[in-house]
C-alpha positions as CSV (number, residue, x, y, z in Angstrom):
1,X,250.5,226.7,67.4
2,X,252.8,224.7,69.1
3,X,253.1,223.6,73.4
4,X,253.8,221.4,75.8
5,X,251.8,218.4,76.4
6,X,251.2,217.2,80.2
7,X,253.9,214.6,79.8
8,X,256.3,217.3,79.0
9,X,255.0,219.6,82.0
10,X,255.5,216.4,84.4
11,X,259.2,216.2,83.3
12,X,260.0,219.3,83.6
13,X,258.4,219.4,87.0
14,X,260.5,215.9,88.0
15,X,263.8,217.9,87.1
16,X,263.4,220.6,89.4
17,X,264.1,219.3,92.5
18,X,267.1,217.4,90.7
19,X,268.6,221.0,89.9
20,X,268.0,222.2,93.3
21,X,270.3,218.9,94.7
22,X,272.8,219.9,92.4
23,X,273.1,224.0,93.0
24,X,273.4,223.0,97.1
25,X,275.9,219.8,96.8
26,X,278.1,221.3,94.0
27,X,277.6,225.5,94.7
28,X,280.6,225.9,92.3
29,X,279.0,223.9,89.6
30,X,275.7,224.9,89.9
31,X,274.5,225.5,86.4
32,X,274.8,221.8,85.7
33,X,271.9,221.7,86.9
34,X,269.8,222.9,84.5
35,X,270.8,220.1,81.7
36,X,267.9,218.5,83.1
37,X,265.3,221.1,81.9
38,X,267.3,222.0,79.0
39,X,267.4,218.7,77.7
40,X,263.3,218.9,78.2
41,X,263.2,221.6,76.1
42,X,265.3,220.3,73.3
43,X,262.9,217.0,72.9
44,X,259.8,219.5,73.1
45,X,261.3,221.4,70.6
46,X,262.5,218.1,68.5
47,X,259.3,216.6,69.1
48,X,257.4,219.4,67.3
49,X,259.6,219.7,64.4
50,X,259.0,216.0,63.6
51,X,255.0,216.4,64.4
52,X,255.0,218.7,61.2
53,X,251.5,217.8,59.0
54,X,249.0,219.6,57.5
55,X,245.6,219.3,58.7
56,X,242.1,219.1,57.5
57,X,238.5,218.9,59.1
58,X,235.4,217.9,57.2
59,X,231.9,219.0,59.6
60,X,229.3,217.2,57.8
61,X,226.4,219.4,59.0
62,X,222.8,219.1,58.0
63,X,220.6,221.4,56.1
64,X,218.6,222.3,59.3
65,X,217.9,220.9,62.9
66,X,214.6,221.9,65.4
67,X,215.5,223.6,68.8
68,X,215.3,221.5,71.6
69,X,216.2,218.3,69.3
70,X,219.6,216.7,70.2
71,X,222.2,216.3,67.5
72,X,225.3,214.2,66.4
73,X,227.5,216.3,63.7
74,X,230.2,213.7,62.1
75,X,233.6,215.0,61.9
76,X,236.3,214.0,59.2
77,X,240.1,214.5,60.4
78,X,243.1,214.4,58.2
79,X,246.9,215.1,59.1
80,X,249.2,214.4,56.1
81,X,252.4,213.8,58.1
82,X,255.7,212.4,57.3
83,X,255.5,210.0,60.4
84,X,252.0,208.3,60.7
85,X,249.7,210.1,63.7
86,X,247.7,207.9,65.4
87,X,245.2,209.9,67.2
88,X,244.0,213.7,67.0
89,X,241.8,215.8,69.2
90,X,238.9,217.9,67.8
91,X,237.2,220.8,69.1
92,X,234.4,223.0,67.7
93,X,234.4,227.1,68.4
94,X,231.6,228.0,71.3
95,X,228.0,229.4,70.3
96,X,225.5,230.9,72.3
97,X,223.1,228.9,70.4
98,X,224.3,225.4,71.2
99,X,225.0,223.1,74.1
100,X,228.0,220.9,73.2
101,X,227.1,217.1,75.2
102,X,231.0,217.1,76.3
103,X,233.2,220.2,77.4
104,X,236.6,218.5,76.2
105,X,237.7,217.7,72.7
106,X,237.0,215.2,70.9
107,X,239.5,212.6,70.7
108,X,239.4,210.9,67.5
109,X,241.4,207.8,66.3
110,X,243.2,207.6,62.5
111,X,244.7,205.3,60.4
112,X,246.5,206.3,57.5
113,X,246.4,209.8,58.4
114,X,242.4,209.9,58.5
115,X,239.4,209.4,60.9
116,X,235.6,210.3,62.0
117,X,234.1,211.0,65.0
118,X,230.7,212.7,65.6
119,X,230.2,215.6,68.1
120,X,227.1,215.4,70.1
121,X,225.1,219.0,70.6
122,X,221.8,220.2,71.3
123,X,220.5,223.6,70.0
124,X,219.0,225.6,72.8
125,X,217.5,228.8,70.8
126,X,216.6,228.7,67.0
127,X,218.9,231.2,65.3
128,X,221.7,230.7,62.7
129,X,224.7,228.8,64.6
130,X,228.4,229.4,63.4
131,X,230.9,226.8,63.2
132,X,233.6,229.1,61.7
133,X,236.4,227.7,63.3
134,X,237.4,224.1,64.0
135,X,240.5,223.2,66.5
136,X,242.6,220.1,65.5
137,X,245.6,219.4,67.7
138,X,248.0,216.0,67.7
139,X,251.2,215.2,69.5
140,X,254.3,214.5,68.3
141,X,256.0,211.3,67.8
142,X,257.5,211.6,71.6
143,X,254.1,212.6,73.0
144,X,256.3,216.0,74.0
145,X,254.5,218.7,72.1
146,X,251.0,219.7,70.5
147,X,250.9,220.5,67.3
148,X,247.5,222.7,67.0
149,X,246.3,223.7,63.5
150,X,242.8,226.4,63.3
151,X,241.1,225.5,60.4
152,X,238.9,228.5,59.4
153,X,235.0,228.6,57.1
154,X,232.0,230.2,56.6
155,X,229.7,227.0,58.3
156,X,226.4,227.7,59.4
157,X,223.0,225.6,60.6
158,X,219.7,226.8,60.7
159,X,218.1,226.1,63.9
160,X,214.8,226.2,62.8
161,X,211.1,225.7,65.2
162,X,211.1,222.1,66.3
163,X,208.0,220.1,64.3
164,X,209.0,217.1,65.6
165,X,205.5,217.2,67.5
166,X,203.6,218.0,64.4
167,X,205.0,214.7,62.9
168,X,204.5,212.3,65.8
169,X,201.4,213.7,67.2
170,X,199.8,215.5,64.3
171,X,198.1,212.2,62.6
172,X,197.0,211.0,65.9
173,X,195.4,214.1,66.9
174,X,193.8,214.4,63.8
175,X,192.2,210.8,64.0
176,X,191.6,211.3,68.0
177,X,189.3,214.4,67.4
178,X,187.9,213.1,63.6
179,X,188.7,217.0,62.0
180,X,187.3,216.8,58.4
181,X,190.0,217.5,56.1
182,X,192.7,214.9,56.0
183,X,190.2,211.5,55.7
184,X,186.9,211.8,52.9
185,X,184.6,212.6,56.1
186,X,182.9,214.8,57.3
187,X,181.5,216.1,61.1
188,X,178.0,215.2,60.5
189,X,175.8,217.5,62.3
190,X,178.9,220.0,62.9
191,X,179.4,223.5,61.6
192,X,177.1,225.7,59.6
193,X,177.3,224.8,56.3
194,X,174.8,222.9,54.4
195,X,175.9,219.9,53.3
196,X,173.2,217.5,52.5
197,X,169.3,216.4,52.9
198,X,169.1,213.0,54.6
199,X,166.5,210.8,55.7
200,X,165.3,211.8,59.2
201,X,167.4,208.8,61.6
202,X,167.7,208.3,65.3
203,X,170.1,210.6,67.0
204,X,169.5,213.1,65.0
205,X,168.7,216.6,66.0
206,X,164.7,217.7,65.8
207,X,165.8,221.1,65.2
208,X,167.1,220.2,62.0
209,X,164.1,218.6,60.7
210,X,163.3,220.7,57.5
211,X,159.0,220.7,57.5
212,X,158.7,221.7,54.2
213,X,160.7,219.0,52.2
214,X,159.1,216.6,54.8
215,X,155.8,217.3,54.1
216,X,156.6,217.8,50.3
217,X,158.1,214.2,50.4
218,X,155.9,212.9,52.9
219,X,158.6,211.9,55.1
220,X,160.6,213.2,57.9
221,X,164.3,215.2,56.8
222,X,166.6,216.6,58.0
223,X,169.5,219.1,57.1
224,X,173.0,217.9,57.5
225,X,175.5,220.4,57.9
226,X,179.5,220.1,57.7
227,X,182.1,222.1,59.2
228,X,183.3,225.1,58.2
229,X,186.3,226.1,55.4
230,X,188.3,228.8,54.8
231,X,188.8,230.0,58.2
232,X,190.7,233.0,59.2
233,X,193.9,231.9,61.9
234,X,196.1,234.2,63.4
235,X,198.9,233.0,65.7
236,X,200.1,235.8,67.4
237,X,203.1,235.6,69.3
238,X,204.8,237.6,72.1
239,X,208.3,237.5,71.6
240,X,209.3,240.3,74.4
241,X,211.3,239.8,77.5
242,X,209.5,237.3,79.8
243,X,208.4,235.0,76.7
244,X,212.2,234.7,76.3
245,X,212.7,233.0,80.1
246,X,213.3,229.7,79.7
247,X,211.0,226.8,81.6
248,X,211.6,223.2,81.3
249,X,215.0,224.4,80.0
250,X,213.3,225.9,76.4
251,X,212.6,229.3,76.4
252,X,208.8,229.8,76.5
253,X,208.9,231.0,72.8
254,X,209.9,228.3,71.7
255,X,207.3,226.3,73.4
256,X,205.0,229.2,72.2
257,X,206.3,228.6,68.6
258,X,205.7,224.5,68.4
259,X,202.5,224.4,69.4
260,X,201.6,227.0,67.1
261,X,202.7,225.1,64.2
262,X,201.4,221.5,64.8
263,X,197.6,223.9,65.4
264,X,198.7,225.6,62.3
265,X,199.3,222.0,60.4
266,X,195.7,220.5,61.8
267,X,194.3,223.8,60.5
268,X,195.7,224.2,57.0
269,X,194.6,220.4,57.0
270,X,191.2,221.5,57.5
271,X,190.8,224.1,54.7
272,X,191.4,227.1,57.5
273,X,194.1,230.0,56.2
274,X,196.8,230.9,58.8
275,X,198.5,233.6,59.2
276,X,201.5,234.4,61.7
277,X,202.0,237.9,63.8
278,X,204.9,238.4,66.3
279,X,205.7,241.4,68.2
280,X,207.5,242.6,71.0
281,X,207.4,246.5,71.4
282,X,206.3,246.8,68.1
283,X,205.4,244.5,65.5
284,X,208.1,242.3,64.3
285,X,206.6,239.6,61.7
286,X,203.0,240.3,59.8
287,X,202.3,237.5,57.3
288,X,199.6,237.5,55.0
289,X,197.2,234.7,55.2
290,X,198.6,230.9,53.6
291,X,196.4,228.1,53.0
292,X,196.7,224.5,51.4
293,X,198.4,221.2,53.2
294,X,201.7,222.2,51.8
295,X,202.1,225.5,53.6
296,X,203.6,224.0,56.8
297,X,207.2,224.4,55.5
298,X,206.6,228.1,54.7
299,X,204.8,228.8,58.4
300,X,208.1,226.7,60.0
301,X,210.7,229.2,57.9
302,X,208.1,232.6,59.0
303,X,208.1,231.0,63.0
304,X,212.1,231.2,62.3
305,X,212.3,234.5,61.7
306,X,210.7,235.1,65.1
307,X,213.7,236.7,67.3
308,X,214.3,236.6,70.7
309,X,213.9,240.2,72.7
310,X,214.6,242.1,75.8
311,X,212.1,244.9,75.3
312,X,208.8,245.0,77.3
313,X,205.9,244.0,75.2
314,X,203.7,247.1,73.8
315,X,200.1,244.9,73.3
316,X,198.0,248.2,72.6
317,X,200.3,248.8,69.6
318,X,200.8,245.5,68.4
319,X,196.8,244.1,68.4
320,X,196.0,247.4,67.5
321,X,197.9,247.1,64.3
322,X,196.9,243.7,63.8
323,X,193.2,244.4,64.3
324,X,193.9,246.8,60.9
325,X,194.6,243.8,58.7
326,X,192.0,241.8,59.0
327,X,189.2,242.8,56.9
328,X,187.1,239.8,57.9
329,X,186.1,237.9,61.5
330,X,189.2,235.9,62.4
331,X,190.1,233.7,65.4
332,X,193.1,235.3,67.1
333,X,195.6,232.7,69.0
334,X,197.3,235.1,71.6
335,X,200.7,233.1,73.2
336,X,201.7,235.5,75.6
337,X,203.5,236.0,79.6
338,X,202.6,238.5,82.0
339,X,203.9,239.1,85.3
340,X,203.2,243.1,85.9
341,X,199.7,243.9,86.9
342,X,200.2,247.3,84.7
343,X,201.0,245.3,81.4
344,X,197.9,242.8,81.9
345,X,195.2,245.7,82.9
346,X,196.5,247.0,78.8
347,X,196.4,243.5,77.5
348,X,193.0,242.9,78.6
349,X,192.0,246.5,77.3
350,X,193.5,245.9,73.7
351,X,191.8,242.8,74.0
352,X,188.5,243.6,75.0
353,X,188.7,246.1,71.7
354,X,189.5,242.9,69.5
355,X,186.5,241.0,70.9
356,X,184.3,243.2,69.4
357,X,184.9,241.7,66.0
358,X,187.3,238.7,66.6
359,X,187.1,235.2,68.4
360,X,190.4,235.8,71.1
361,X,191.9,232.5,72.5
362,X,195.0,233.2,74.9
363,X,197.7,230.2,75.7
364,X,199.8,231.1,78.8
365,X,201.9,228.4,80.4
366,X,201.9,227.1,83.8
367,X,204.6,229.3,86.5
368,X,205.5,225.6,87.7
369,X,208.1,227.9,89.7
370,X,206.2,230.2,91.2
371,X,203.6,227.1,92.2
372,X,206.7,225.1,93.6
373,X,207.4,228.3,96.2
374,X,204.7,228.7,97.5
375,X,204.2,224.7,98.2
376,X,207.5,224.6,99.4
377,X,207.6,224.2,103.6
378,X,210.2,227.5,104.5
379,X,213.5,226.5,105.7
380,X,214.7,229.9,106.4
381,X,213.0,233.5,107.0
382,X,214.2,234.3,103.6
383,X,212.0,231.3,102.0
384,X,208.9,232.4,104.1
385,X,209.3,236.5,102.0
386,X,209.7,234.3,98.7
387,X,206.9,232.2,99.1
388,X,204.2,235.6,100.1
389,X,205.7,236.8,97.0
390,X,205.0,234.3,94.8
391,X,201.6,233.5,95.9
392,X,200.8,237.5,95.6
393,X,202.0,236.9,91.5
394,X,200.1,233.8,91.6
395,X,197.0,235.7,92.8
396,X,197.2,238.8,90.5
397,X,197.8,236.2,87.6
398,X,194.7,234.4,88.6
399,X,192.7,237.4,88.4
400,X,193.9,238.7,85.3
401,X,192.8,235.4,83.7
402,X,189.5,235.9,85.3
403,X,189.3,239.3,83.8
404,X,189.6,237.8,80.5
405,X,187.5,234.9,80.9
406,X,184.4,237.4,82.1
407,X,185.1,239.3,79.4
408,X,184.1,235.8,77.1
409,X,188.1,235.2,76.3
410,X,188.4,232.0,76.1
411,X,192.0,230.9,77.5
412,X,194.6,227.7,78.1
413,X,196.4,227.5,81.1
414,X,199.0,224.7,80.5
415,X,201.7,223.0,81.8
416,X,204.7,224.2,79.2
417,X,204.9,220.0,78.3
418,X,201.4,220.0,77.3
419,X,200.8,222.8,75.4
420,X,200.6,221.5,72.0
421,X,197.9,219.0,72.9
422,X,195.9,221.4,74.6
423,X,195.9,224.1,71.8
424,X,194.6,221.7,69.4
425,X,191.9,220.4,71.8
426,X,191.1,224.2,72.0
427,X,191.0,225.0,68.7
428,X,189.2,222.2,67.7
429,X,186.1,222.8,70.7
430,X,185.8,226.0,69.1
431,X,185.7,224.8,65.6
432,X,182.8,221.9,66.4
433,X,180.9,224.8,68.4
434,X,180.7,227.0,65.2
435,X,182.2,229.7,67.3
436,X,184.2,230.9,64.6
């Protein structure tokens, strides 16, 4: 493809009034005029012919990237020209997927034909984003024309859940709340399980004073119990339509998605199995149950697979289903949104049925939106309608939470930046109370 630059546009534009001098003092003469333009033309046209090169782009993209995570791509240009180019621009095909950090190409400086540059992007959604076609334009030698070349491939990059968190905050969680598993400890005096007869010591709880060895030993012991393996941990996610609104700029699913991993990474640590279920109308994803330390990379590619969805979520159908696979007393991590009175009142009913057997946790995050209405002083009648409005959703949220809590649900109510933290503080309470 081949155009004008701007400095080619300006000149053009200087010759017109020129022309227009000429066609009023010389009427007879007038198409002298247009040498001005026409002589434009020529060097645009001259200027592309001696810009001929082939071009080639190198997008040097990594095997995978987290949402949310920023990201530098480098870029390798070539031109092989006859006359030496000295500078390129670069630009990438748009995708719903990614935010680019700069709207404009990428201007790129060579020598002997060749140069880098990196293109900064951040992925917004996890997906698969396409980089099928790559823009490379230079001018020629008079700075008259663009030369633009399309460089077509099959390019992709998986955008996968962002673990960053489970990296950077997993081992201090782990140390912060002392979860038997990663160090050679153990909760004494936590859990079930026996684990050992000690010696009776200060601090120690009466109640597990066993008489009979005492009395056979002639001196006081106690049982020493440990906490519990081989748990059953179902994250189950609600991928419908409000899950997918973004807050803090990250849709909540996201959010949903990487605080279940770093739990699921603190549990697999622990000897717990996990197992992931997401569902929007129906159920989408169903995994079996994984265990060991190493099963974090298969639970990041299954929380991948999670898609984003319009449709209204259908939670009779999807806890229903998911209360026939498990054969055995599970804890069931619920990340949902709800907004609609009618849709809660069949959440906490589907719920209530899943109590009956299962320990139900629920992780909503905080409506910082709703919250900053109704705070906000009203400028205009229009703000005073908003703010009833949102303290009416506020109110029948509050109450379905209640609902739940009364019914002996326990639930997180978090702001979305905190989520992680408070999911593992969660899970972990209910781990130490033997709840499970």
């Amino acid at each position: 493809m081949i155009y004008p630059t701007r400095m080619a546009v300006l000149a053009a534009a200087i010759g017109v009034p020129v022309t227009l001098l000429v066609a009023m003092l010389f009427p007879a003469t007038w198409y002298a005029g247009l040498g001005w333009p026409l002589a434009v033309l020529t060097l645009v046209v001259a200027d592309a012919v001696l810009g001929r090169a082939q071009a080639s782009a190198v997008l040097a993209l990594p095997r995978s990237t987290a949402v949310g995570v920023a990201l530098s791509v480098p870029i390798e240009i070539g031109i092989a020209a006859r006359r030496a180019v000295s500078a390129a621009q670069v630009a990438l095909a748009p995708d719903p997927l990614l935010a680019f950090a700069d709207a404009a190409p990428l201007d790129v400086a060579l020598a002997a034909g060749r140069g880098a540059g990196t293109i900064a992007m951040t992925p917004l959604r996890r997906g698969t984003a396409r980089f099928g076609t790559i823009w490379v334009r230079w001018a020629g030698p008079l700075g008259l024309a663009w030369r633009q070349a399309r460089i077509d491939g099959d390019r992709s990059l998986p955008i996968l859940p962002d673990i960053e968190a489970v990296r950077r905050q997993g081992a201090q969680l782990f140390h912060r709340h002392a979860v038997q598993g990663l160090l050679a400890q153990s909760d004494r005096g936590d859990g079930t399980d026996f684990d050992a007869l000690v010696e009776f010591r200060s601090g120690v709880d009466r109640r597990a004073i066993d008489w009979k060895q005492s009395a056979r030993h002639r001196k006081l012991y106690a049982k020493e119990y440990r906490t519990e393996r081989n748990s059953q941990i179902v994250f189950a996610i609600d991928s419908g339509r409000q899950m997918s609104e973004p807050v803090g700029g990250i849709p909540r699913l996201d959010r949903a998605v990487s605080a279940a991993l770093l739990t699921g990474w603190l549990a697999l640590k622990i000897g717990d199995r996990v197992a992931l279920h997401a569902f929007d109308s129906r159920p989408r994803i169903a995994s079996g149950f994984i265990g060991g330390a190493g099963a974090l990379g298969e639970l990041q590619h299954l929380a991948a697979r999670i898609d984003y969805s319009g449709d209204e979520t259908n939670y009779t159908f999807a806890l229903t289903t998911l209360a026939a696979r498990l054969t055995r007393r599970s804890m069931i991590v619920l990340f949902t949104e709800f907004t609609d009175p009618i849709s809660a009142d069949f959440m906490v009913q589907a719920v209530a049925r899943l109590l009956k057997t299962h320990l139900m946790l629920i992780v909503v995050l905080r409506d910082d939106e709703l919250e900053t209405i109704v705070d906000r002083a009203p400028k205009q009648p229009a703000d005073v309608t908003r703010a009833v409005t949102a303290a009416a959703l506020l109110r029948d949220r509050r109450l379905v939470l209640l609902r739940l809590r009364r019914l002996g649900v326990h639930v997180i109510e978090s702001p979305y930046d905190q989520v992680a933290e408070r999911l593992v503080e969660g899970y972990v309470d209910l781990k130490r109370r033997s709840l499970l």
